[in-house]
Structures are given as structure tokens and as C-alpha cells.
C-alpha positions in Angstrom: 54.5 -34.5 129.8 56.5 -37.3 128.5 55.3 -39.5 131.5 51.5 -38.3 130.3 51.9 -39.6 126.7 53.9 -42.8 127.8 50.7 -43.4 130.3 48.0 -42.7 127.4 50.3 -44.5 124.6 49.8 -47.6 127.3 46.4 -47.2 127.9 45.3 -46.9 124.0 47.2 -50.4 123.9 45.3 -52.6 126.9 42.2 -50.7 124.9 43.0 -52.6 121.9 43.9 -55.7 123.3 40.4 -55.7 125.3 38.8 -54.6 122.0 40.6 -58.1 121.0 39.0 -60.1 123.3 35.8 -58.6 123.8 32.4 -59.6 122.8 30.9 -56.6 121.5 32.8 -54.8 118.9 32.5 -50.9 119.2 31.7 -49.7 115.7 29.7 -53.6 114.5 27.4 -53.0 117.0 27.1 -48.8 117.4 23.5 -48.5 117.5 23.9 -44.3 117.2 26.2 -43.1 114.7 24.3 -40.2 113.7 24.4 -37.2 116.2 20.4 -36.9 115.8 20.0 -40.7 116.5 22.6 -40.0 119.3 20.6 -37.3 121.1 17.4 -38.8 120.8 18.5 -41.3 122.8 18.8 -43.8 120.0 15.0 -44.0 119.6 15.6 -43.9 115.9 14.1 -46.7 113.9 10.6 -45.3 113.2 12.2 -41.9 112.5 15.1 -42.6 110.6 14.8 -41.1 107.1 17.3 -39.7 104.3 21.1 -41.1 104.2 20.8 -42.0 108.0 18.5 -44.9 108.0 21.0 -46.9 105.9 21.9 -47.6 109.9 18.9 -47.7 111.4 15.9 -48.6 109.3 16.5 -49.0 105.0 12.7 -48.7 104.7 13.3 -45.0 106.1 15.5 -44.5 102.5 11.4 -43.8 101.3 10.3 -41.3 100.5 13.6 -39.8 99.1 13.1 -37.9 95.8 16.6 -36.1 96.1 20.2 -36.6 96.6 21.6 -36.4 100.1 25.0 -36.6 101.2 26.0 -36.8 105.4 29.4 -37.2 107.2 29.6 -37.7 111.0 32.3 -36.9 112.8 32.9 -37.9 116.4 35.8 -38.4 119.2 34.2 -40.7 121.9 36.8 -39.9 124.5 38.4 -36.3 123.9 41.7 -37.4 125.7 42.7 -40.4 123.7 42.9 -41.1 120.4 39.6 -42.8 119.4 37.7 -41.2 116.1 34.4 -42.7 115.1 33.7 -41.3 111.6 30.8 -42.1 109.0 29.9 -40.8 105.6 26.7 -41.8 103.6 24.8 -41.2 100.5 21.3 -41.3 98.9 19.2 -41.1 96.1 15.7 -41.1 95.4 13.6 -41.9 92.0 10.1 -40.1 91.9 9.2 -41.2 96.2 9.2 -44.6 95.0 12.6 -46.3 95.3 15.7 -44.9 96.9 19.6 -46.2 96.5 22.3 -45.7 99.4 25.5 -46.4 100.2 27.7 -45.7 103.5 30.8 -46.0 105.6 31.3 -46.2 109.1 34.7 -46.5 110.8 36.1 -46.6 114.8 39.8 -46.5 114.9 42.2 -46.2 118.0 44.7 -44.7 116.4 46.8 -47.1 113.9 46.6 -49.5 116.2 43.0 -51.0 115.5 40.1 -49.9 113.2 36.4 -51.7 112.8 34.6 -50.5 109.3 31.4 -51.3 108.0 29.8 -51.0 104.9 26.6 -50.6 103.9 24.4 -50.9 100.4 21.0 -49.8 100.8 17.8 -50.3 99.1 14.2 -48.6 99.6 11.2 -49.4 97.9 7.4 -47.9 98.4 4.9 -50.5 99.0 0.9 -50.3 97.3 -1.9 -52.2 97.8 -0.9 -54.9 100.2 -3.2 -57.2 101.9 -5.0 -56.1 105.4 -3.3 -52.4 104.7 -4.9 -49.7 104.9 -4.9 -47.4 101.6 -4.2 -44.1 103.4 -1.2 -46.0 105.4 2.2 -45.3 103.4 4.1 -48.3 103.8 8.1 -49.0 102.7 10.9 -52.1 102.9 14.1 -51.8 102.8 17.2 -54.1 102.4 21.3 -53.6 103.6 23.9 -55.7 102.4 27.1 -55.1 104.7 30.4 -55.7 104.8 32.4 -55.6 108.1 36.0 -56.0 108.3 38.2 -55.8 111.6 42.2 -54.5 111.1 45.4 -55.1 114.2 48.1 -53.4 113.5 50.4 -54.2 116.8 53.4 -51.7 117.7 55.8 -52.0 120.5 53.1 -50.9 123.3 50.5 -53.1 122.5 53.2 -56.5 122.6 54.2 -55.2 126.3 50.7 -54.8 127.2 50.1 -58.6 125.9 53.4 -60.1 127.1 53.6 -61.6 130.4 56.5 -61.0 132.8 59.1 -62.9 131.1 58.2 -60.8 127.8 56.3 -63.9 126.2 53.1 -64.1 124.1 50.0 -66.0 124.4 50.2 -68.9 122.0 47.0 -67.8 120.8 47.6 -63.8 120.6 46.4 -63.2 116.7 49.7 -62.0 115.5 49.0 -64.0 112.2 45.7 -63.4 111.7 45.1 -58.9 112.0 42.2 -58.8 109.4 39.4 -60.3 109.2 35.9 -59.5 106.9 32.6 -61.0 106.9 29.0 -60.2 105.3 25.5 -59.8 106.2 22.5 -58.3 105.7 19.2 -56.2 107.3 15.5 -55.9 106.7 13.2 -52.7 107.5 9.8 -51.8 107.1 8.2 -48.9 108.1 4.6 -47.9 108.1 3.4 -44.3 108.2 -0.7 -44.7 110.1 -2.2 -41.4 109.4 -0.6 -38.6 109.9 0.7 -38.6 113.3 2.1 -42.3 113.5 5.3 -43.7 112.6 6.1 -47.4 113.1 9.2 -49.2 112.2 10.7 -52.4 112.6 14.1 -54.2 111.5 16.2 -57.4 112.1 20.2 -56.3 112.0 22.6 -59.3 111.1 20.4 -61.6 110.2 23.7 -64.2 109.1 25.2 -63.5 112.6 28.9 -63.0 110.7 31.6 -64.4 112.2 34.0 -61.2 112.8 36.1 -63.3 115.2 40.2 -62.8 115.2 40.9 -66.4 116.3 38.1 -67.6 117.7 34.6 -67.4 117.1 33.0 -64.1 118.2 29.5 -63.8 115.7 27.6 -60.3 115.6 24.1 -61.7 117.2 21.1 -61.3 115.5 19.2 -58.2 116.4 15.4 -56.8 116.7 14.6 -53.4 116.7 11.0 -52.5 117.3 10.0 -48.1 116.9 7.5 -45.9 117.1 7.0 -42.3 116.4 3.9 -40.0 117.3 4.0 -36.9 115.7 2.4 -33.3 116.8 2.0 -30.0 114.7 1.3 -26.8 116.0 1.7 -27.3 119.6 2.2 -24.3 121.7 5.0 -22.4 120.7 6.3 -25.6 119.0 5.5 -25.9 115.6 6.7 -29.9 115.1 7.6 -32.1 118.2 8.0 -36.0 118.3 8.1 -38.5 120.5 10.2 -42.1 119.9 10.0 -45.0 121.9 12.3 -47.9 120.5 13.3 -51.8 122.0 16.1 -53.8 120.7 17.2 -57.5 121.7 20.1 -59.1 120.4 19.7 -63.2 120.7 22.8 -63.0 123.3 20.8 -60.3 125.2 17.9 -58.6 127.6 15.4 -56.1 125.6 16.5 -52.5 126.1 14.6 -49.8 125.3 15.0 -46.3 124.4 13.3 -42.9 124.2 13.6 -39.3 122.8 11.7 -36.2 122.1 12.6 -33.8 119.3 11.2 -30.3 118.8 11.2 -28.0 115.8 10.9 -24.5 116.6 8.5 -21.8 114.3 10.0 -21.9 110.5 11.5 -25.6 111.8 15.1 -24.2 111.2 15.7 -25.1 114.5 15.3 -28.4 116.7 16.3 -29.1 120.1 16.5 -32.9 121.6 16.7 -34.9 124.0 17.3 -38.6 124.7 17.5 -41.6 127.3 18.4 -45.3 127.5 19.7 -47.8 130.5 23.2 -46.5 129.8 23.1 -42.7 128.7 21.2 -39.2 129.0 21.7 -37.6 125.8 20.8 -33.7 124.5 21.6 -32.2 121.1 20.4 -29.7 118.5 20.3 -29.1 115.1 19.9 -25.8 112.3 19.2 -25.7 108.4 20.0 -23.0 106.0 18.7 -23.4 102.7 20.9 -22.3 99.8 19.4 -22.2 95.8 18.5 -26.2 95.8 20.6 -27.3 98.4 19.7 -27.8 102.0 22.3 -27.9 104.9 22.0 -29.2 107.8 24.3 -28.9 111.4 23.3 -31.6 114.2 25.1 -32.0 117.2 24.7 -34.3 120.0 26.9 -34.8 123.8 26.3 -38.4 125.1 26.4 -38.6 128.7 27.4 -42.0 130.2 26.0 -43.0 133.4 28.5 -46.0 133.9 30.5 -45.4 136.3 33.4 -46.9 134.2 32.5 -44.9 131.4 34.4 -41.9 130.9 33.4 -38.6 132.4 34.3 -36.5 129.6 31.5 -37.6 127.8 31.1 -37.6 123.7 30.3 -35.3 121.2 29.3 -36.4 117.9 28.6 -33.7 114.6 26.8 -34.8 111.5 26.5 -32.5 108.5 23.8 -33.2 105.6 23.5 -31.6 102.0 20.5 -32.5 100.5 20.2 -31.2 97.3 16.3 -30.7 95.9 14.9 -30.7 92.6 12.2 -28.2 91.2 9.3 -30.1 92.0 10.3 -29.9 96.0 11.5 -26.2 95.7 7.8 -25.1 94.6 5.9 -27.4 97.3 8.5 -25.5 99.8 8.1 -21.8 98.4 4.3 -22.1 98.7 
């Protein structure tokens, strides 16, 4: 046993130091921190709506004419410990304008830990230009904060050290934090009733988040579409999402997942795909009074070969608490 946690305790420190050095940072760059973003596949940025889209779309903040509050919690390898861990919150003001605000942290133990912050804001567009008057249209703006944190021990300096028990001149013993800003921009247009389309450019600053040297987050494009059935088969909602992304550092990728609500949609099974993962998940509501509550799961399968094979599991839970007005349209 000891020889097990001496062998994990030494491979959680060459994970840091490659999270050092590498070019795409874990959590800066986690394009699925939601577990319904995760099992679709991350085919999200038409969808995204609520709390959620604070990551994926701000536009999707509208319509939001209650509170919501959501808190992810995931363990991306279930032998080591890694946690990747979110909580968000919104507010809406009469489907108009919506507020949010969220949190998003991946730590390796107390060794290393990349956070991001996120203010949101959504706002319902009316009578533009070329626009059709039946389309429901929305922008939406994030300002983020990201901020990285090294906190060395004894296994991460062997792990650096070469075999005379030296450093590298340049290993950023003196410089463990650093913080940078940025900021998003969404739309999303709702065409007719079946039709979801969104777009957003992430990063639009391209922060430094560099250690000691420069390493930017690139800018990034993320193009989505939704179509929408009701009342098919023995289904009584089902979608279908079809995202592509490009970073300016990057080839296109795209994405796809399918969601379907069962009769009295209190229960949705999903399923997702990229160039990198197959992904499945479900999700269940119960409605209490005026709140709502909401259990999503997702496993993300890795089709790397140096991926893990344990694969991930990722839970989000969501309160959404209603007003009056939403409790009669419901009880109708």
C-alpha cells in the first residue's frame, strides 16, 4: 500500500509539472463543465439556457424569469486526486434581461488549482434589422477572471530536479500565481419553433495565463444549432445539437448530441460524440412548491488511448425557484 500511494503521490506531481508546461490549461479551456453539456457531447451552444450558459453561450441567460442556482461536481480520474467543481447562479427580470455569476475550479490536490470566474449578462433583442418578428433573438456578454495557483511540496521538486537534485533555472518557483481577464460574446436566435441557433467568440483578449513565459488562452469560435421535435413517438421532446469550435491555434472540431424527454419530461436520456469522446448521461426533476430540482449525470468516455480508462463522471444539481406567473402557465 505504501508503495501504491508513494507511486500516485509521484504521478500527481509529473501531472503538475506537465500542467506547467503545457499549452492548454485543463479548467481555462473545459469546453463541458456541466454534466448535460458533457453528455451531449458538448453540442451545447444553441441549447445552453439557465445558470449553465454563463459557459457556453451568455445569450442563453434569456429568457430567465426566475432564480436558478447549479453546482457540478466531478472527479475526472477516480484514482487520483483531481476534482473539477463549478457553482453558478441566475436571475431573470420579466424574460427580458438576465444577471449571472459563476465559479469554476480544477485542482490536483494542493498542489495546483486553475479557477475561473464568470459575470454574466443577457438581454432580449426587439425589432432589429433583417429579423424576423416571430424570431426571438438574445446577446449576451461574460467578463472573466482566470487565475492559475503552484503550490510545490517535496514530490513535485524531485519530479523537476535532474539527477544531481538541481532545478531548471527557469522552473517558476517565484512566480506560483498568476491572474488575467477577458471577456465573451453570444447571441442566440430562436427561428420558429423548432430552431435554435447560437454563436459565441470565447477569449476574445487572448489573456496571458502564462507562469514564466507567455502561454495566451487563444481566441475561440463556437458555431450551434438546435432542431427541436415534440410529440414524436413515444418521445414527447427530443433534440438534436450539432456544434463547431476553432481556436486561432487550432483545426475546427465539431460536435454532436441528441437528448430526449420522456412523457411528463421528468425524465431525459442523452447521448453525445466528438473526435475525442463518446458520452451518455441522464437527467430527473421533481418539482417541490416553487422550486424545481434537477439531477443530471453524465460518464465521458475517452477514446485516446492515453486517456484514462476509468473514464469520468460528472453530477450537476439545479434549483430553480419559480414565481406565480410560471407556476399557473405550468399547472394549466
Amino acid at each position: 500500500m505504501a508503495f501504491c500511494s508513494l507511486c500516485v503521490r509521484f504521478f500527481l506531481a509529473t501531472l503538475v509539472c506537465s500542467a506547467l508546461s503545457a499549452k492548454v490549461k485543463a479548467a481555462l479551456l473545459d469546453n463541458k463543465p456541466s454534466a448535460r453539456s458533457t453528455a451531449l457531447g458538448s453540442a451545447y451552444t444553441a441549447l445552453a439556457s439557465g445558470s449553465e450558459a454563463l459557459y457556453w453561450n451568455p445569450a442563453g441567460l434569456c429568457p430567465l424569469n426566475a432564480r436558478e442556482l447549479s453546482l457540478t461536481m466531478a472527479q475526472p480520474y477516480s484514482a487520483l486526486n483531481i476534482q473539477s467543481n463549478q457553482i453558478n447562479a441566475a436571475t431573470g427580470f420579466k424574460n427580458t434581461t438576465a444577471l449571472g455569476i459563476g465559479f469554476s475550479q480544477w485542482r490536483i490536490g494542493n498542489l495546483y488549482r486553475e479557477e475561473t470566474i464568470i459575470l454574466g449578462a443577457g438581454l432580449t433583442l426587439k425589432k432589429l434589422p433583417l429579423i424576423k418578428s416571430s424570431w426571438k433573438v438574445s446577446a449576451g456578454l461574460n467578463i472573466k477572471i482566470f487565475r492559475r495557483a503552484y503550490s510545490p511540496d517535496s514530490d513535485a521538486l524531485a519530479a523537476e530536479s535532474d539527477s544531481n537534485g538541481k532545478l531548471p533555472s527557469d522552473y517558476p518557483l517565484a512566480h506560483n500565481y498568476v491572474s488575467n481577464a477577458s471577456f465573451d460574446l453570444g447571441a442566440r436566435a430562436a427561428c420558429g419553433p423548432n430552431i435554435l441557433v447560437g454563436l459565441m467568440v470565447q477569449d476574445i483578449l487572448e489573456p496571458n495565463v502564462g507562469f514564466y513565459q507567455n502561454e495566451a488562452l487563444r481566441r475561440g469560435y463556437r458555431l450551434g444549432a438546435a432542431y427541436q421535435l415534440h410529440h414524436w413517438s413515444i418521445i414527447e421532446k427530443i433534440n438534436f445539437n450539432f456544434d463547431l469550435s476553432v481556436r486561432s491555434n487550432a483545426k475546427p472540431q465539431p460536435y454532436a448530441g441528441i437528448e430526449a424527454w420522456l412523457p411528463g419530461q421528468k425524465i431525459a436520456l442523452r447521448a453525445g460524440a466528438n473526435n475525442g469522446e463518446i458520452n451518455s448521461g441522464f437527467a430527473a426533476h421533481k418539482i417541490f412548491g416553487r422550486a424545481l430540482l434537477r439531477i443530471d449525470y453524465a460518464y465521458l468516455n475517452r477514446l485516446h488511448q492515453e486517456s484514462t480508462p476509468w473514464g469520468a463522471h460528472r453530477i450537476t444539481l439545479t434549483i430553480r425557484f419559480e414565481n406565480q406567473g410560471q407556476i399557473n402557465e405550468r399547472t394549466k
